[in-house]
C-alpha positions as CSV (number, residue, x, y, z in Angstrom):
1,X,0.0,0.0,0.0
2,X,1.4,3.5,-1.0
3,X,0.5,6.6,1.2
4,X,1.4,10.0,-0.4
5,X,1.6,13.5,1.2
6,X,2.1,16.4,-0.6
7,X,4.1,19.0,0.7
8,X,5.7,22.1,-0.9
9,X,9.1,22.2,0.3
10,X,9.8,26.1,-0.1
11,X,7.6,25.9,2.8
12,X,9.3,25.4,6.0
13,X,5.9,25.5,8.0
14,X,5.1,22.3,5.5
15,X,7.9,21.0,6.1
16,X,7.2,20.3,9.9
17,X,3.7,19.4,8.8
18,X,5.1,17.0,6.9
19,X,7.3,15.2,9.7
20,X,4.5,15.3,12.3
21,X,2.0,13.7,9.8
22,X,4.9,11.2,9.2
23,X,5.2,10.6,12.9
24,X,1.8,9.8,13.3
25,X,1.9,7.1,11.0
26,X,4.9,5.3,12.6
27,X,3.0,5.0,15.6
28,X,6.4,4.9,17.6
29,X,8.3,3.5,15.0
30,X,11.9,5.0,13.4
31,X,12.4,6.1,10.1
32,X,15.7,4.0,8.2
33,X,15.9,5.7,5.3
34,X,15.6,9.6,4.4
35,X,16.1,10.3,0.6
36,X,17.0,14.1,0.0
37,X,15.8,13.8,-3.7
38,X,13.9,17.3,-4.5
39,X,15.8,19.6,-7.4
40,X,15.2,21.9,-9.6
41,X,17.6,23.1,-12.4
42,X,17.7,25.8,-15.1
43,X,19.1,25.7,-18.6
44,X,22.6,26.4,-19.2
45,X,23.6,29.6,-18.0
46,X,26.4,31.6,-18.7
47,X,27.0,34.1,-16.0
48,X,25.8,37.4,-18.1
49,X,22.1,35.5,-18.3
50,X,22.5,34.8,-14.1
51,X,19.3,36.0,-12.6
52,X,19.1,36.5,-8.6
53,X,15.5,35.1,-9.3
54,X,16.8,31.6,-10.2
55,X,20.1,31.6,-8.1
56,X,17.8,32.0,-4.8
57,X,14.7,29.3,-6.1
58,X,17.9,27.1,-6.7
59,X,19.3,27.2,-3.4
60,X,15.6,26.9,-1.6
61,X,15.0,23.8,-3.1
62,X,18.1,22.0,-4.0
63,X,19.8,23.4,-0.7
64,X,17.6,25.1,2.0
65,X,14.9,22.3,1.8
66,X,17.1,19.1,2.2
67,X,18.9,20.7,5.7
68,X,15.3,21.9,7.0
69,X,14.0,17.8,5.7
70,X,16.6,16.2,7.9
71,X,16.9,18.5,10.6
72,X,12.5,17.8,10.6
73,X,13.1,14.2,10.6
74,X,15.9,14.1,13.1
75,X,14.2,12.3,16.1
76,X,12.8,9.8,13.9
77,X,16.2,8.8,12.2
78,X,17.9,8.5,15.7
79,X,15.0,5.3,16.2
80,X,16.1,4.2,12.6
81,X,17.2,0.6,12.2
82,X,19.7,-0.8,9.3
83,X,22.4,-3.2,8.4
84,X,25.6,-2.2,8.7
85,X,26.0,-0.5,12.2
86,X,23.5,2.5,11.3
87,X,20.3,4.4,13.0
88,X,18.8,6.5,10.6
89,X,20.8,7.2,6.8
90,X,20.1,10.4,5.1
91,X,21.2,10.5,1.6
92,X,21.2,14.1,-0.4
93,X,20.5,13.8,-4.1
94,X,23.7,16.0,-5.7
95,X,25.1,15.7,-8.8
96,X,28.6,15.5,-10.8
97,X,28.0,18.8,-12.0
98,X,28.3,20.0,-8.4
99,X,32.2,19.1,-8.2
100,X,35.0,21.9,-8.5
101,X,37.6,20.0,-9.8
102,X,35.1,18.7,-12.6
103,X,33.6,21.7,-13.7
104,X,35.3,21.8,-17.1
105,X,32.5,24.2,-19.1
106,X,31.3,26.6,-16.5
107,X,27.6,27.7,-16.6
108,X,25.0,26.3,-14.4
109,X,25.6,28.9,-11.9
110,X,22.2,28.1,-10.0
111,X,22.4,24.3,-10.1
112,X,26.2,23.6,-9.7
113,X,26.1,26.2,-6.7
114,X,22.9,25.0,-4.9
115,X,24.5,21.7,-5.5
116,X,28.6,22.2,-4.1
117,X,26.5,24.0,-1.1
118,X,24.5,20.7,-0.7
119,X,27.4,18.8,-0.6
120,X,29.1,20.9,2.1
121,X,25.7,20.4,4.5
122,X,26.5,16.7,3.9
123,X,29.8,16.8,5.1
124,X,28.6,19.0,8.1
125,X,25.5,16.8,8.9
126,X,27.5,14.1,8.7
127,X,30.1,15.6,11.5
128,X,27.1,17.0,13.9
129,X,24.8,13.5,13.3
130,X,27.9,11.3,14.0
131,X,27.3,10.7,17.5
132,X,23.6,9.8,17.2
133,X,24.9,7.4,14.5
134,X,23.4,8.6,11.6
135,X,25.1,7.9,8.3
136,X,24.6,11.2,5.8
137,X,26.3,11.4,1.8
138,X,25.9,12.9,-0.8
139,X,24.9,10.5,-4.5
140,X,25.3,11.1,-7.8
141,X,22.3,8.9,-9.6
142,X,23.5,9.2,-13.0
143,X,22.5,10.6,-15.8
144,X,18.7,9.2,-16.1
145,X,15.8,9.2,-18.5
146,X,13.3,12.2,-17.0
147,X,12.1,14.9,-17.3
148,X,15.1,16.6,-16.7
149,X,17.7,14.2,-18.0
150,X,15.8,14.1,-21.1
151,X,15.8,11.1,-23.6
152,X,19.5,10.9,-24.4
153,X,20.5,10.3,-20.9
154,X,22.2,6.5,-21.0
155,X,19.9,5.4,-17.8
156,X,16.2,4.3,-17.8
157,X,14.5,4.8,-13.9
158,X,14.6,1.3,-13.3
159,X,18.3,0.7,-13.5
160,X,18.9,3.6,-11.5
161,X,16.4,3.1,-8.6
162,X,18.1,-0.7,-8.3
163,X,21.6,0.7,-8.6
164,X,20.9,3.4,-5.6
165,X,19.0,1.1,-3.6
166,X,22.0,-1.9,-3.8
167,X,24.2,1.1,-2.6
168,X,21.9,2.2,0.2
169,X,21.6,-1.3,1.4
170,X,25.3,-1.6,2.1
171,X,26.0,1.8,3.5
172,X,28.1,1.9,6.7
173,X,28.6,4.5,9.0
174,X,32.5,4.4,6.9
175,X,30.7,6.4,3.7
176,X,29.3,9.2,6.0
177,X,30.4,12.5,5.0
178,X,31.1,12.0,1.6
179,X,29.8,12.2,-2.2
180,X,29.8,8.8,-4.5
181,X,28.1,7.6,-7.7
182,X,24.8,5.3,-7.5
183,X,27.6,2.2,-8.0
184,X,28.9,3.1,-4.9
185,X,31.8,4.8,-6.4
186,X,33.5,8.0,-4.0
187,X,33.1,11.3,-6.2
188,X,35.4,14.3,-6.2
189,X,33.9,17.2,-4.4
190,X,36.4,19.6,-4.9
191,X,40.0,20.6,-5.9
192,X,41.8,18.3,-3.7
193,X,39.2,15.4,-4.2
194,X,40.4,15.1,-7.5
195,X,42.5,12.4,-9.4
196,X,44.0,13.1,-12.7
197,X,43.3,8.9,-13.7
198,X,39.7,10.0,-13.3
199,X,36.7,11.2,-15.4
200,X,33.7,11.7,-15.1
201,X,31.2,12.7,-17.6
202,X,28.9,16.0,-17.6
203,X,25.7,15.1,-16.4
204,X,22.2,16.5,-15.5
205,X,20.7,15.3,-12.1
206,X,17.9,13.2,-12.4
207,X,14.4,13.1,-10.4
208,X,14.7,9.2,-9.5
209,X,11.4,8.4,-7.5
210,X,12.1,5.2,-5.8
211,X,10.2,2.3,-5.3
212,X,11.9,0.3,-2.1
213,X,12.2,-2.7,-0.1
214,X,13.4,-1.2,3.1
215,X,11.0,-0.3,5.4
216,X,9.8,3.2,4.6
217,X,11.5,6.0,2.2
218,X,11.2,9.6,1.9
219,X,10.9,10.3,-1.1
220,X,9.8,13.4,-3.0
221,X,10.5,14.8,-6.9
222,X,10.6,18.5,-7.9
223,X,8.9,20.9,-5.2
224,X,6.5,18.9,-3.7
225,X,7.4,16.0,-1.4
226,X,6.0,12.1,-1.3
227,X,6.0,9.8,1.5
228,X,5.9,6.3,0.7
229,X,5.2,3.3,2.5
């Protein structure tokens, strides 16, 4: 049985709403997994076209909304239970195009900002969550076929959503704090991340919705958030 609840996450009153609904339905109960996956990006942008409109809708959503999600959801992922020595696992949905070293054609200036800045609240949940034992990273999901990774994009859904959820399955509280591919593969984040043997291609972030076998996911596309059972 799915349940939905919609919630506009430029909201940080829905956000709450959103948690104490949630809460309701555990009955007591933890939540395992918390799937940061809401994102919006723009067309390419060189920075003469930059807007302040776009730069600060990009940050609300891509940025602002996943810290308010899991600092919401906080007392339920301390009762979390998963393999691997963790409580609660919060994963943020980033993207390649969010690492320094790998920007290589500029542009982007909303997406690949709202994006780096997601991955440093990763690495900073992951320090401030460590001794409640919650595990927090950062995923690339590839480059999918959506809406916004269009039809050329080498991934359908399915092969994504099995990929991500075979790398969820076996985190440990060892990947916290840092940014990998959905194979499990550590990214670069920045400068000193980076390994000339590398490369990575340019890719668009996808909107993967995920259709689990853990116990309950978080899961939400675009602006407006889903909880499924």
């Amino acid at each position: 049985m799915d349940i939905v609840i919609f919630a506009d996450l430029k909201v940080a009153a829905d956000i709450n709403e959103l948690a104490n609904k949630v809460t309701l339905m555990l009955k007591g109960h933890g939540l395992d997994v918390l799937i940061n996956n809401a994102g919006i990006s723009s067309k390419f942008t060189k920075l003469k076209l930059v807007k302040e409109k776009d730069l600060t809708e990009h940050f609300g959503v891509n940025t602002i909304a996943p810290i308010l999600m899991t600092k919401a959801f906080l007392p339920l992922l301390m009762n979390g239970r998963n393999n691997n020595g963790n409580n609660g696992i919060v994963v943020n949905m980033s993207s390649i195009l969010s690492s320094i070293k790998e920007n290589t054609t500029g542009g982007f200036y909303p997406y690949r900002t709202s994006k780096a800045a997601l991955n440093a609240a990763t690495k900073s949940m992951s320090i401030d969550l460590k001794k409640d034992n919650i595990t927090v990273i950062s995923l690339h999901p590839g480059w999918v076929k959506t809406d916004m990774g269009g039809t050329h994009a080498p991934l359908t859904v399915q092969a994504a959503v099995i990929n991500i959820m075979k790398f969820i399955e076996n985190i440990t509280p060892e990947h916290s704090g840092l940014f990998y591919n959905s194979d499990g593969e550590e990214l670069p984040c920045d400068v000193d991340d980076y390994d000339e043997n590398d490369s990575y291609d340019e890719e668009f972030n996808d909107l993967v919705t995920v259709d689990d076998d853990l116990p309950i996911i978080i899961r939400w596309t675009m602006e407006k958030s889903l909880v499924q059972f």
